[in-house]
C-alpha positions as CSV (number, residue, x, y, z in Angstrom):
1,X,-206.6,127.0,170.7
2,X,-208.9,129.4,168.5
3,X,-210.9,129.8,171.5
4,X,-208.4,131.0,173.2
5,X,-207.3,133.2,171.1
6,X,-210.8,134.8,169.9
7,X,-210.8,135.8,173.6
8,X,-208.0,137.3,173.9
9,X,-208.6,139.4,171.2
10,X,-212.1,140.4,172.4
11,X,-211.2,140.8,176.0
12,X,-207.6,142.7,174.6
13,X,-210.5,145.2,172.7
14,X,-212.3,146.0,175.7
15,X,-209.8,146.6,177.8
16,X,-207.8,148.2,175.7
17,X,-207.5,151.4,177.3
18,X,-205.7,150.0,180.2
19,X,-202.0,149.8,178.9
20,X,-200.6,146.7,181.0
21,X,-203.3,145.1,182.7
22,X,-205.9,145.1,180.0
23,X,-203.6,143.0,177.6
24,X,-202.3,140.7,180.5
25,X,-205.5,140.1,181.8
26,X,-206.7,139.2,178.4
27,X,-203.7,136.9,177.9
28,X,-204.4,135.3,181.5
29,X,-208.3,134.5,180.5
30,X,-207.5,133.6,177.3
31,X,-204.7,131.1,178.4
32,X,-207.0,129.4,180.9
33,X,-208.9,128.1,177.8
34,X,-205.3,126.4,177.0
35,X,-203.9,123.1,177.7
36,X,-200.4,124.2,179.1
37,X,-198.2,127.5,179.1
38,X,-196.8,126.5,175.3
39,X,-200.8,126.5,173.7
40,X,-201.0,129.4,175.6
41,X,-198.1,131.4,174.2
42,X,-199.0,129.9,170.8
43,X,-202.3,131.1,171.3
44,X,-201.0,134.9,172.4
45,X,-198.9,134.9,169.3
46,X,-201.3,134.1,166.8
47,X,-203.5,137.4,166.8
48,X,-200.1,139.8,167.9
49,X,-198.4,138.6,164.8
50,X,-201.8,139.4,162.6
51,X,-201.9,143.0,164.2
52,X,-198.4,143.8,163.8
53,X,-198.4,142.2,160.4
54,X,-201.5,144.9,159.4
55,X,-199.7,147.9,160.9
56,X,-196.5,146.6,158.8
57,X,-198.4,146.7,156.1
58,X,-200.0,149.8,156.2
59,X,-196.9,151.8,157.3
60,X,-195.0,150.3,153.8
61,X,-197.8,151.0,151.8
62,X,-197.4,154.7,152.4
63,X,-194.0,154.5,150.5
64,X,-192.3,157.5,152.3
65,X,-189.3,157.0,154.6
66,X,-189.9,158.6,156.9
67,X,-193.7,157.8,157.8
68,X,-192.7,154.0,157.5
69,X,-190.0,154.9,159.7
70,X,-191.9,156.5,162.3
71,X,-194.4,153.5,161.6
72,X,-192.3,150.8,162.4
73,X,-191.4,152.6,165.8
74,X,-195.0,152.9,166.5
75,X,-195.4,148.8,166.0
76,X,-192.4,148.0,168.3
77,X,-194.1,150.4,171.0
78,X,-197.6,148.2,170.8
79,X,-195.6,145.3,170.7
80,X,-193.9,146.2,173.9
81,X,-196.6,147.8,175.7
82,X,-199.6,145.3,174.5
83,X,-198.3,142.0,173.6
84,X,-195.2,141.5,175.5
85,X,-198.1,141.5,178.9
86,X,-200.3,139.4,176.4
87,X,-197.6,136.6,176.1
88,X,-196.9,137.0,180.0
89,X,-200.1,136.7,181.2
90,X,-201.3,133.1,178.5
91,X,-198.0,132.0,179.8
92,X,-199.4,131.7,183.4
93,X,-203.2,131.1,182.5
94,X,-202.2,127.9,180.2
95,X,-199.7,126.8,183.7
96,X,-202.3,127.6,186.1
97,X,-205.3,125.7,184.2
98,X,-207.3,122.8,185.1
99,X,-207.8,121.5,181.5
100,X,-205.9,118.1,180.3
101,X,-206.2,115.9,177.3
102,X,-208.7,113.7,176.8
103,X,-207.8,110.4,178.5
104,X,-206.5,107.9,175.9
105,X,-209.4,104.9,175.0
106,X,-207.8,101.5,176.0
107,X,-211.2,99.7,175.4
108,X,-211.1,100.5,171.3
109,X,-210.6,97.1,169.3
C-alpha cells in the first residue's frame, strides 16, 4: 500500500498542472498497485491528509485571521479540485486490478 501511494504522489507531481485529470489519473495508477477499491482509497488518503495537514499548518502558524481564514479556503479548494478526483480514480484502479492475496499454504505442518 506504500507503493501505491508513493505513486500517486509522484505521478499527482507531474501531472499537476492538469486540474482533474492529472490527480485522477494518478489515483487510477496508483490504485492498480492495490488489492481492492478500500486499499485503494486508503492508499489515496494517506498522502491528501499529509498535504492538507502541512497547509493547515502553515496557514495557523501565521497567527492572523484573516490569512488563516483565507488559508483554510484555499485547502478546501485543493481538496476539492485535487483529491476528491484522487479518491475517485484509486477507487476504480483498486476495483479494476488483477492483484489478489497470496493463496493461503495448506501444505505447512
Amino acid at each position: 500500500m506504500l507503493r501505491a501511494s508513493v505513486v500517486m504522489i509522484v505521478i499527482e507531481v507531474l501531472l499537476g498542472f492538469i486540474p482533474v485529470l492529472g490527480p485522477f489519473m494518478a489515483g487510477y495508477f496508483g490504485g492498480k498497485f492495490t488489492r481492492s477499491a478500500g486499499e485503494g482509497l486508503i492508499a489515496a488518503l494517506l498522502p491528501a491528509l499529509v498535504l492538507v495537514g502541512i497547509l493547515w499548518l502553515i496557514g495557523t502558524a501565521a497567527a492572523l485571521p484573516v490569512v488563516s481564514t483565507v488559508a483554510g479556503l484555499g485547502i478546501l479548494m485543493l481538496f476539492v479540485i485535487y483529491h476528491v478526483p484522487l479518491l475517485l480514480g484509486a477507487a476504480i484502479g483498486g476495483a479494476v486490478s488483477k492483484r489478489q492475496a497470496p493463496p493461503e499454504r495448506t501444505d505447512v505442518l
